[in-house]
C-alpha positions as CSV (number, residue, x, y, z in Angstrom):
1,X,20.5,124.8,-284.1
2,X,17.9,127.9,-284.3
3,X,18.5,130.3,-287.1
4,X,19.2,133.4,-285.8
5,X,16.9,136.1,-287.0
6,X,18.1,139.4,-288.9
7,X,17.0,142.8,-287.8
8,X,14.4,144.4,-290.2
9,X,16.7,147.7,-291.1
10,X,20.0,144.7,-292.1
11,X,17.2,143.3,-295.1
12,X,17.6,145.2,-298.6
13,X,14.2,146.8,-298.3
14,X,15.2,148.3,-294.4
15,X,18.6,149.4,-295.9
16,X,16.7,151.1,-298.6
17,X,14.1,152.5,-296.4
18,X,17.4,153.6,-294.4
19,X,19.2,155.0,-296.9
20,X,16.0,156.8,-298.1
21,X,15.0,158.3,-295.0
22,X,18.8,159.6,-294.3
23,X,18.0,161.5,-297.7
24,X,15.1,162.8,-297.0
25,X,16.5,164.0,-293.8
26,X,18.9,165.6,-295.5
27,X,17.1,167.2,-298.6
28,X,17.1,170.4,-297.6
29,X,20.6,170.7,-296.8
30,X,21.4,169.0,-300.0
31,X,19.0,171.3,-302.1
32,X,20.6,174.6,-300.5
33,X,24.3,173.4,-301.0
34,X,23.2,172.5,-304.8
35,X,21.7,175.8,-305.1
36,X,24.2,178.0,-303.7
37,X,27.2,176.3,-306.2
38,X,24.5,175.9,-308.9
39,X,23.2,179.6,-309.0
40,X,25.4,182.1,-307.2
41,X,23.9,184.6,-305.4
42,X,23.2,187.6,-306.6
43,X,25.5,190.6,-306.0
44,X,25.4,194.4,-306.1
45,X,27.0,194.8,-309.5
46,X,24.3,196.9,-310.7
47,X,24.8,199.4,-307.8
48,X,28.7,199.2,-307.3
49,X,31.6,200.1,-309.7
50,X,33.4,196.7,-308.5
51,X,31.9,193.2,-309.1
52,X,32.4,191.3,-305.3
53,X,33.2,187.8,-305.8
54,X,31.6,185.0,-303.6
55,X,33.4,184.7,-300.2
56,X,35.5,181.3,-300.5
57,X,34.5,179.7,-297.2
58,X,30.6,180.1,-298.5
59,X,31.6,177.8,-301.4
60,X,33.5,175.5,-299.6
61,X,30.8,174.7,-296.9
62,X,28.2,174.0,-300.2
63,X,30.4,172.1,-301.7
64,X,30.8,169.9,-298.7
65,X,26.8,170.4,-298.2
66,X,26.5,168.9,-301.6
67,X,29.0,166.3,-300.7
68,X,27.4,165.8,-297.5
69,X,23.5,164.9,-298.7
70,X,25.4,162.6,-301.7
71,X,27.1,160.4,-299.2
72,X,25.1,160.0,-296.4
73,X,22.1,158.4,-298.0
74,X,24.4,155.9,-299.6
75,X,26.5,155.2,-296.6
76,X,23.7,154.8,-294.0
77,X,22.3,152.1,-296.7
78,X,25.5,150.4,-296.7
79,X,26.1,150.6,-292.6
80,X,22.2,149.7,-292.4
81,X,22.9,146.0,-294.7
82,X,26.2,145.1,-292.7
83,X,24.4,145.1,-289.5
84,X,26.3,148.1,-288.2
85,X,23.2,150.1,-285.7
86,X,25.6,153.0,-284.2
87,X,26.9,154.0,-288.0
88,X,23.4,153.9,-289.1
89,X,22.3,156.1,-286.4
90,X,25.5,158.7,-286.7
91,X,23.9,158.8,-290.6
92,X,20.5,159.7,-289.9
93,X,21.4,162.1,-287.3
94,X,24.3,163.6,-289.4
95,X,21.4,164.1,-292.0
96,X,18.7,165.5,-289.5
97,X,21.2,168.1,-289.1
98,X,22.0,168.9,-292.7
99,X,18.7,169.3,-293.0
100,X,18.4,171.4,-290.2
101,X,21.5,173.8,-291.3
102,X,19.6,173.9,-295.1
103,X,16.3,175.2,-293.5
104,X,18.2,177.4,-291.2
105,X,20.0,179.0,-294.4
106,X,16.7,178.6,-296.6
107,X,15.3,181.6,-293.9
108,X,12.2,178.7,-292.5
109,X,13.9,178.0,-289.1
């Protein structure tokens, strides 16, 4: 009996290269959710009498941002080695568009 083959992306170097290409996907969006719980933005409290505190739904969508571009790569490595081709596809194009929604809030697109 033949030895079936694996697919190149189920080897450890594909589910790397997977896991590594979800992550660069999703840099941006991962670098802007970082940023943005990191280093507030900064207010008017130079021009106002009141200091206006973040809005909580901004930090909440960073903090899943952040979340977001930490487990993607990871999971889309792991979904990449047990053979699993839809979940590894759902990864990369959940991290195409964290990408996307980090350049859209970095003002390039």
């Amino acid at each position: 009996m033949a030895k079936t083959r694996r697919a190149w992306w189920t080897t450890w170097p594909g589910s790397l290269a997977m896991g590594m290409a979800a992550f660069l996907l999703g840099a941006a969006g991962l670098a802007t959710g970082l940023l943005y719980v990191v280093i507030p933005p900064a207010d008017s409290a130079g021009i106002d009498f009141e200091v206006q505190a973040q809005p909580v739904w901004r930090v909440v969508v960073a903090l899943a941002q952040t979340l977001a571009g930490c487990l993607l790569p990871a999971l889309t490595g792991y979904w990449a080695r047990r053979r699993w081709a839809g979940y590894v596809l759902l990864g990369l194009g959940l991290s195409l568009g964290l990408g996307i929604v980090g350049l859209v809030q970095l003002g390039i697109l």
